[in-house]
MIDOSE-1310 file (N, C-alpha, C; in nm, 2 decimals, decimal comma, always signed):
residues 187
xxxx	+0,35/-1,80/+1,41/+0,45/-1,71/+1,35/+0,57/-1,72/+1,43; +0,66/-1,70/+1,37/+0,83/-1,75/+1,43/+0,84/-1,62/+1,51; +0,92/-1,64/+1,60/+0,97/-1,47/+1,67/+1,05/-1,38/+1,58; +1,11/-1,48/+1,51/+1,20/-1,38/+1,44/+1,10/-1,28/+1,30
xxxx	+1,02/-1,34/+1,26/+0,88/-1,24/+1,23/+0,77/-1,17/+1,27; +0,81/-1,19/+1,42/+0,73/-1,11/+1,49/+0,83/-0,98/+1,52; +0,94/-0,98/+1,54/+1,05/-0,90/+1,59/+0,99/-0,81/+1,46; +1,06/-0,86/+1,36/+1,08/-0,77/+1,24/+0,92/-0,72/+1,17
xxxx	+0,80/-0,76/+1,20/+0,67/-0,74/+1,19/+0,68/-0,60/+1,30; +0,69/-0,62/+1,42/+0,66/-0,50/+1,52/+0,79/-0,37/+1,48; +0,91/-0,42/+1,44/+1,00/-0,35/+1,40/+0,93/-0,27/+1,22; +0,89/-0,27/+1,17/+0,82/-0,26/+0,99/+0,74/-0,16/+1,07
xxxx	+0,57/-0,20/+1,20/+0,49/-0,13/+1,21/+0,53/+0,05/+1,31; +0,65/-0,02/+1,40/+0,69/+0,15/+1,42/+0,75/+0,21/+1,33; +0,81/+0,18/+1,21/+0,88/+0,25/+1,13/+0,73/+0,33/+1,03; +0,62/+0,24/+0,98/+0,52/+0,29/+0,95/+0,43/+0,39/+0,94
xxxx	+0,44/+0,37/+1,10/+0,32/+0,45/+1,20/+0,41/+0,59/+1,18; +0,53/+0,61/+1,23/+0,59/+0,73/+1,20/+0,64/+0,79/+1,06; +0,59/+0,75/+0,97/+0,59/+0,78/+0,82/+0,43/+0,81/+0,78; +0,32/+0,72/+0,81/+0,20/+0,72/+0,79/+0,10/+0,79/+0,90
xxxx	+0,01/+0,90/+0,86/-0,08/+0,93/+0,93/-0,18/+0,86/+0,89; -0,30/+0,84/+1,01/-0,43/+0,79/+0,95/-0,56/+0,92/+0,91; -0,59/+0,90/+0,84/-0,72/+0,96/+0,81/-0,78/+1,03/+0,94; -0,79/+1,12/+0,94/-0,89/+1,17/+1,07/-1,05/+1,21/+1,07
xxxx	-1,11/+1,03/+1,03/-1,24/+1,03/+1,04/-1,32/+0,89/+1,12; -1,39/+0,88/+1,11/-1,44/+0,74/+1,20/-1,53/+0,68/+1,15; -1,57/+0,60/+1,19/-1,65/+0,44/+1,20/-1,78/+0,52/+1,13; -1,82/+0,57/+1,24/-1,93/+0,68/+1,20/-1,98/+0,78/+1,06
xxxx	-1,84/+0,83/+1,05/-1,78/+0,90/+0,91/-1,84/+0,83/+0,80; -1,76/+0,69/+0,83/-1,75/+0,62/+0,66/-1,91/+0,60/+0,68; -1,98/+0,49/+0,76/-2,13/+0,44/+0,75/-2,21/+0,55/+0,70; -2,19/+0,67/+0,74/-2,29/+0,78/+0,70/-2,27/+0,81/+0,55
xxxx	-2,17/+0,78/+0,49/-2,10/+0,77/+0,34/-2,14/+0,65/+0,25; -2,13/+0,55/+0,31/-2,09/+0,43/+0,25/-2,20/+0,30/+0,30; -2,28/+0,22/+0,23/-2,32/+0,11/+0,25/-2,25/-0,04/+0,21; -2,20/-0,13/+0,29/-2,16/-0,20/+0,27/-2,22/-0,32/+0,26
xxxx	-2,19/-0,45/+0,18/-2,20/-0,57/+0,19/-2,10/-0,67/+0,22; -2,10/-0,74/+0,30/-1,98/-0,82/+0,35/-1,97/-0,90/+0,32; -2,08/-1,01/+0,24/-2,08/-1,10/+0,14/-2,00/-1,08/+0,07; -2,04/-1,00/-0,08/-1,91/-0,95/-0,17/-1,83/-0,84/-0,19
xxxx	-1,82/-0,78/-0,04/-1,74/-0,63/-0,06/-1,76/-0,53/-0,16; -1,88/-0,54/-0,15/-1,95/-0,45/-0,27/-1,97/-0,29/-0,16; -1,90/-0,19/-0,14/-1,92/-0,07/-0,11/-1,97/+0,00/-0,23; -2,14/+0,10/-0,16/-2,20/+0,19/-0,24/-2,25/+0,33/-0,20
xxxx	-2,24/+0,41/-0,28/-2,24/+0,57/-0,18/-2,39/+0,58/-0,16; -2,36/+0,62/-0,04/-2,50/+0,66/+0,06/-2,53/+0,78/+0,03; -2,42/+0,89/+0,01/-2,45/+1,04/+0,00/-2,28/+1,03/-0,04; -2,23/+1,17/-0,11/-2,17/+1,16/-0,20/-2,05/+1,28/-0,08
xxxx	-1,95/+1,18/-0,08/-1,83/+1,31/-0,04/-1,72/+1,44/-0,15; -1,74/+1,40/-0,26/-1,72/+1,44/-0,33/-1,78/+1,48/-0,49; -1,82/+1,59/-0,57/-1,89/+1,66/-0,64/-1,91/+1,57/-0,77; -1,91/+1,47/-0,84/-1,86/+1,45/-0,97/-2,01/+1,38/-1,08
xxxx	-1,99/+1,26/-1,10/-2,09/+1,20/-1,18/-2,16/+1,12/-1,11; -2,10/+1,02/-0,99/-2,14/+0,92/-0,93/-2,29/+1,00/-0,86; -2,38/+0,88/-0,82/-2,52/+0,88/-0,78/-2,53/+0,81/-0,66; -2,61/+0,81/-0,57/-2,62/+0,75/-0,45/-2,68/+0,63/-0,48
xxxx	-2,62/+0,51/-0,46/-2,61/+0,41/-0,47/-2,54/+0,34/-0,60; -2,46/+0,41/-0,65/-2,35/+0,31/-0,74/-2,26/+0,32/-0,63; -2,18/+0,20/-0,72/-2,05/+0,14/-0,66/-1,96/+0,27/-0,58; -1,91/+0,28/-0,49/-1,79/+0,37/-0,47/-1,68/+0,28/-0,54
xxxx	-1,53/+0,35/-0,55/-1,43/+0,33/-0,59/-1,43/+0,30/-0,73; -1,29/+0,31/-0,76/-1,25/+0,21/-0,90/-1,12/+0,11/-0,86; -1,09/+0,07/-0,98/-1,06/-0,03/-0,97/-0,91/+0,00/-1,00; -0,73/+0,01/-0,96/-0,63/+0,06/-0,99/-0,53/-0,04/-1,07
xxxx	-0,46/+0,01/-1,17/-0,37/-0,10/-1,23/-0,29/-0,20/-1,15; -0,28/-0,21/-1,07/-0,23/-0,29/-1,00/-0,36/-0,40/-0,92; -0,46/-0,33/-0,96/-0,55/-0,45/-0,88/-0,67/-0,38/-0,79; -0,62/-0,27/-0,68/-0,68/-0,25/-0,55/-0,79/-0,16/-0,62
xxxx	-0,91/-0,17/-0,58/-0,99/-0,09/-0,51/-0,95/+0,02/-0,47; -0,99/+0,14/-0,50/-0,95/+0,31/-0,41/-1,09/+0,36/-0,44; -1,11/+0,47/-0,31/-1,25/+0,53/-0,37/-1,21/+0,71/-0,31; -1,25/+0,79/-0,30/-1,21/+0,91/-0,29/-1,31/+0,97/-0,21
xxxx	-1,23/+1,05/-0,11/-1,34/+1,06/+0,01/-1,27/+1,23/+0,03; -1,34/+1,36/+0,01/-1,33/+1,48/-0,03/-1,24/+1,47/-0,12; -1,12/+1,50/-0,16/-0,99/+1,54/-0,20/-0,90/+1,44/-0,23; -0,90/+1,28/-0,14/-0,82/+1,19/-0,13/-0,86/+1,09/-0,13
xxxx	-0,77/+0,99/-0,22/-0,77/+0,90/-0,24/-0,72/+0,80/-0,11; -0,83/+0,70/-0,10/-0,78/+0,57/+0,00/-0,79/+0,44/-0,08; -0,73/+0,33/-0,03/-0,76/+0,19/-0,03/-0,88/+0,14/+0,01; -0,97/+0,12/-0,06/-1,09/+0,08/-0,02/-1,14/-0,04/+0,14
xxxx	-1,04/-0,14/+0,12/-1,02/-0,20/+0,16/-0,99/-0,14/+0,32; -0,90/-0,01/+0,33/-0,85/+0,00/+0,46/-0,99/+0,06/+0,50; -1,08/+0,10/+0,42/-1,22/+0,16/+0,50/-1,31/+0,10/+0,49; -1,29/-0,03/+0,42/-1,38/-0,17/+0,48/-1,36/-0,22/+0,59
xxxx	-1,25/-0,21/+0,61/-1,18/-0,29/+0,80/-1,26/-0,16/+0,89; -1,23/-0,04/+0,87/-1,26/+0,09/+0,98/-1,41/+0,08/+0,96; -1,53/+0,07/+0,88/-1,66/+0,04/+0,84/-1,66/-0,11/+0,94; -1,64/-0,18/+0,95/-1,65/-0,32/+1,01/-1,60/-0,28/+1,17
xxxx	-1,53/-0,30/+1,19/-1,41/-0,27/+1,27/-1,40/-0,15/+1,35; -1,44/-0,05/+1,30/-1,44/+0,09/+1,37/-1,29/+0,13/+1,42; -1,21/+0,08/+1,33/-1,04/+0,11/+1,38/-0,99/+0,10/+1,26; -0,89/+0,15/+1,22/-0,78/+0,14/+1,08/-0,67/+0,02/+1,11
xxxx	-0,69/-0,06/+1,05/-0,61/-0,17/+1,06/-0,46/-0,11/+1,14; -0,39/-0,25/+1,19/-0,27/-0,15/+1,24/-0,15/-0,21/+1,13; -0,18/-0,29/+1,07/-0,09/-0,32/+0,95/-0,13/-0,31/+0,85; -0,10/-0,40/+0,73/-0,13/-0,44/+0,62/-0,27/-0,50/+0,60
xxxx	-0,32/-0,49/+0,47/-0,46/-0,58/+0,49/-0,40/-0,68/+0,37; -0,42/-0,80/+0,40/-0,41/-0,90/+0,33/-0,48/-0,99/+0,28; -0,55/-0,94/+0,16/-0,63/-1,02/+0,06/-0,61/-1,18/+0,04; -0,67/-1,22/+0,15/-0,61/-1,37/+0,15/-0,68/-1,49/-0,01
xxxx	-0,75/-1,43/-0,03/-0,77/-1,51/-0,23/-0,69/-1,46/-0,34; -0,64/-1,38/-0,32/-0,53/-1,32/-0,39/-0,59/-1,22/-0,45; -0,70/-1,19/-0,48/-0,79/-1,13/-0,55/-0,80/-0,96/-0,52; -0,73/-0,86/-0,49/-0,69/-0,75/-0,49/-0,85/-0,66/-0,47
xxxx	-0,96/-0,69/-0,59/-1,05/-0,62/-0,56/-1,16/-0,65/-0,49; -1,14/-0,79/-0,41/-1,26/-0,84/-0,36/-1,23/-0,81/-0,18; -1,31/-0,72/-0,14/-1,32/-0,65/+0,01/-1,43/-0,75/+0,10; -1,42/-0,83/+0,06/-1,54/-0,89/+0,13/-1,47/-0,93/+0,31
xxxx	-1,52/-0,95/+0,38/-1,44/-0,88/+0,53/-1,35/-1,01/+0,53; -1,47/-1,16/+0,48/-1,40/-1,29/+0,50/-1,21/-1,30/+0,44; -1,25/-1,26/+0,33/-1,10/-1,20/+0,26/-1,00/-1,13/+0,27; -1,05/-1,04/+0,39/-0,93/-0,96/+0,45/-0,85/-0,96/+0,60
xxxx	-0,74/-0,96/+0,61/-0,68/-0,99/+0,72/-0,58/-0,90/+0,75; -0,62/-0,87/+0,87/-0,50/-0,74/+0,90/-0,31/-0,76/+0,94; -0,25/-0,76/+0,87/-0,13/-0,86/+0,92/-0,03/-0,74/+0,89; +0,12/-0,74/+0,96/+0,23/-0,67/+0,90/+0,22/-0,71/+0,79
xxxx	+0,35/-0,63/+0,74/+0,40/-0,64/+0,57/+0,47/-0,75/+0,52; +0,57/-0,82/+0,63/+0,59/-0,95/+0,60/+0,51/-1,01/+0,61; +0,42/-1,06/+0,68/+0,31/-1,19/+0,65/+0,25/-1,15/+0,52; +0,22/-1,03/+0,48/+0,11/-1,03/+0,36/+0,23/-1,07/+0,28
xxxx	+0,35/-1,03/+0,26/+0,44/-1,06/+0,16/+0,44/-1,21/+0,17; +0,45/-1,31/+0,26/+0,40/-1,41/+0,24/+0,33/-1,49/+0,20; +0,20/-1,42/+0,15/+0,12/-1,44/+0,10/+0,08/-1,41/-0,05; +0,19/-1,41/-0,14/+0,18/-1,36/-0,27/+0,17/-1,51/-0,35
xxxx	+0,15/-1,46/-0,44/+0,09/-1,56/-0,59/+0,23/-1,59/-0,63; +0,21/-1,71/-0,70/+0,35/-1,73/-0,76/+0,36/-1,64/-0,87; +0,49/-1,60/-0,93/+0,54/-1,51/-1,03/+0,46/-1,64/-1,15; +0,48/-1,53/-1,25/+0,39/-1,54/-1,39/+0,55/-1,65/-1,46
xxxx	+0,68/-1,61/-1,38/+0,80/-1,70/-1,46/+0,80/-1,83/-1,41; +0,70/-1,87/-1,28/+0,72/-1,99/-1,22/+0,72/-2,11/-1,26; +0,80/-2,24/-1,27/+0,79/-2,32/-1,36/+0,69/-2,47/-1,29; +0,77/-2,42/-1,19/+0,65/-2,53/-1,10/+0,55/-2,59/-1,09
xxxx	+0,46/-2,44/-1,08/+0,34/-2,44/-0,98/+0,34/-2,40/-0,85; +0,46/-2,41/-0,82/+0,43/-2,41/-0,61/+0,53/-2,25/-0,57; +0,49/-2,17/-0,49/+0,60/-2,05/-0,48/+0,70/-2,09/-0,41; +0,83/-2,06/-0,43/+0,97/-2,12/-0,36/+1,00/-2,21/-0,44
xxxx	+0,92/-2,29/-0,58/+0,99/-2,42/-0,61/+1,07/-2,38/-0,76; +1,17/-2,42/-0,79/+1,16/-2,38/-0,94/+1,25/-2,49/-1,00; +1,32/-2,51/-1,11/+1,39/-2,55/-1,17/+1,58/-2,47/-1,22; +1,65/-2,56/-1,13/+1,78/-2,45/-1,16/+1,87/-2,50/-1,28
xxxx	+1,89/-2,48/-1,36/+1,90/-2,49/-1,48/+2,05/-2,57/-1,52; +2,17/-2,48/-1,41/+2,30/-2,53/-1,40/+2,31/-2,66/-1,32; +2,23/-2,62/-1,20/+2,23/-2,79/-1,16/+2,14/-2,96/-1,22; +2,08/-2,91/-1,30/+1,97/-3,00/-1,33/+1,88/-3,04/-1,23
xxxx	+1,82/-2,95/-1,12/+1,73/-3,01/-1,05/+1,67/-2,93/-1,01; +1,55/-2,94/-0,88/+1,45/-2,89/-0,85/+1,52/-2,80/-0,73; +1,49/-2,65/-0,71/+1,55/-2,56/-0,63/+1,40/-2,57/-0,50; +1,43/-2,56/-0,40/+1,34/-2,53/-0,29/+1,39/-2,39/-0,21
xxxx	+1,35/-2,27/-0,18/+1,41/-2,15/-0,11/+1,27/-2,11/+0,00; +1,29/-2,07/+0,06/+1,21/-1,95/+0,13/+1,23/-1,85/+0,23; +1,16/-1,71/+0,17/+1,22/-1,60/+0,26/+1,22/-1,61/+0,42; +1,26/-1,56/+0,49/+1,19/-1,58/+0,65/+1,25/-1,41/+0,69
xxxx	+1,15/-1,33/+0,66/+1,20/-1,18/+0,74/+1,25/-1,13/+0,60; +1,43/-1,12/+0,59/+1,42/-1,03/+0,47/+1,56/-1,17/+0,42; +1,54/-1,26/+0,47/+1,67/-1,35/+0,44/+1,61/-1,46/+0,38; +1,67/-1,49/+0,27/+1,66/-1,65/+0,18/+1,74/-1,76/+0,25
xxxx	+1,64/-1,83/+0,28/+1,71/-1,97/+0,31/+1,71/-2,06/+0,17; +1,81/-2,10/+0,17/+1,79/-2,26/+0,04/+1,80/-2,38/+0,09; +1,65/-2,42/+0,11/+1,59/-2,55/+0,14/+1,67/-2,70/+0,10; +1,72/-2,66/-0,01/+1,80/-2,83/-0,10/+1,76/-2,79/-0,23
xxxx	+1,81/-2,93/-0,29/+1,84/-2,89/-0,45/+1,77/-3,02/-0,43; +1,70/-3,08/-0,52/+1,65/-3,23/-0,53/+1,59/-3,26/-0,69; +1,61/-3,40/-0,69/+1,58/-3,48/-0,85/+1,44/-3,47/-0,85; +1,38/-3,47/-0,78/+1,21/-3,52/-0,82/+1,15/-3,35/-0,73
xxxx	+1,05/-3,35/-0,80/+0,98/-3,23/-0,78/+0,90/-3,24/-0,64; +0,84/-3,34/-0,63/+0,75/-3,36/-0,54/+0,85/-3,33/-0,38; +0,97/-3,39/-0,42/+1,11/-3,38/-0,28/+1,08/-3,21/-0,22; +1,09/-3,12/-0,39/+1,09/-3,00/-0,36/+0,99/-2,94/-0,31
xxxx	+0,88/-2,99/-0,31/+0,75/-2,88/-0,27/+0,76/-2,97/-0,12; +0,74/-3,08/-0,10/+0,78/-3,16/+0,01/+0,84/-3,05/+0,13; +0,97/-3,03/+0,07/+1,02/-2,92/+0,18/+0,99/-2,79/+0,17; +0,93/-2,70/+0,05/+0,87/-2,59/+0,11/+0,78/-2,60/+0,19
xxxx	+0,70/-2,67/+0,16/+0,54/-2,71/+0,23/+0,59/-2,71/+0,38; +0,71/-2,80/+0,43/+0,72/-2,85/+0,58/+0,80/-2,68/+0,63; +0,86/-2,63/+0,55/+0,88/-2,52/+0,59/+0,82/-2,41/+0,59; +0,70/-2,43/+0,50/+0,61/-2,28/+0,56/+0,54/-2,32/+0,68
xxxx	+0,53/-2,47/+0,73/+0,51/-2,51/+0,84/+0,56/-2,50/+0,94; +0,67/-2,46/+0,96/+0,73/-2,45/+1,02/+0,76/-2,34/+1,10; +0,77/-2,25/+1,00/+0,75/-2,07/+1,04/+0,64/-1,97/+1,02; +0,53/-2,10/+0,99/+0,39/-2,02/+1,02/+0,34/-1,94/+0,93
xxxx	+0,35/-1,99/+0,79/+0,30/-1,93/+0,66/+0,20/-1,93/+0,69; +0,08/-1,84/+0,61/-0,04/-1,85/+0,65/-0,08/-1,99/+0,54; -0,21/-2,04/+0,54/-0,23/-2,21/+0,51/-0,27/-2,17/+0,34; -0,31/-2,03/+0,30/-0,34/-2,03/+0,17/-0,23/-1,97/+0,08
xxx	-0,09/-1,98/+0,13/+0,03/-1,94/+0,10/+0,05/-1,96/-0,06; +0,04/-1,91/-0,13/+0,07/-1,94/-0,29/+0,00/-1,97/-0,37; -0,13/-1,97/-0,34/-0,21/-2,04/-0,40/-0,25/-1,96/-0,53
């Protein structure tokens, strides 16, 4: 990871920490709650924190339009995911958790990585308008050619403009190498 993402990574998690409280429960808390599998991030209630339909041993959580996993623990709602890492881990991530298959509901431990907010933002799927295939690559319309860009922190760099596609992914590729994209970057 480049310094200049680590600067702005350490700079994101104090701004965070003083916006966000953690939960005031523990390692102990959730296991006495919750059975886990780490194979498929399958969390199931052990005994029930809150009054409703669920039974001891269905699934905890559901599943949120956006993708994530949440399950509800007295009164509140968490990310499933942040009490998979504290259930594993016995600590609350100190960043982001980053679903490295892109896959939002799958908690399995192999799939999650505790990273600032820029690195996980690194780690996004290409947009649904991508013409590519590859994130960073696209087609610019006024030039007739292949656009190469990528963020680093909160700044766009533009890589080159090139005739053949392959030029363009060519230089994303050597540039997320460069500044330390994680390896399943776009996928």
């Amino acid at each position: 990871m480049s310094t200049i993402i680590k600067q702005q990574c350490h700079e994101s998690k104090k701004l965070r920490d003083s916006v966000r409280g953690q939960p005031c429960f523990t390692q102990s808390d959730v296991r006495s709650l919750f059975d886990y599998n780490p194979e498929n991030g399958v969390v199931t209630w052990k005994k029930l924190a809150v009054k409703n339909q669920m039974k001891v041993g269905d699934v905890a959580g559901y599943i949120t339009d956006r993708g994530y996993m949440r399950v509800e623990i007295g009164k509140v709602s968490y990310y499933l995911h942040r009490i998979v890492w504290l259930y594993v881990y016995g600590v609350f991530p100190d960043g982001d958790i980053d679903h490295i298959n892109h896959n939002r509901a799958d908690n399995s431990i192999s799939n999650l990585r505790d990273v600032c907010r820029i690195e996980n933002g690194q780690n996004r799927s290409k947009g649904r308008n991508n013409t590519s295939g590859v994130v960073g690559v696209g087609w610019h319309k006024m030039k007739g050619k292949w656009q190469a860009r990528i963020t680093i922190g909160k700044e766009l760099l533009h890589l080159g403009s090139f005739n053949e596609i392959s030029d363009a992914i060519a230089a994303r590729k050597m540039a997320e190498k460069q500044y330390g994209f994680h390896t399943n970057h776009g996928a």
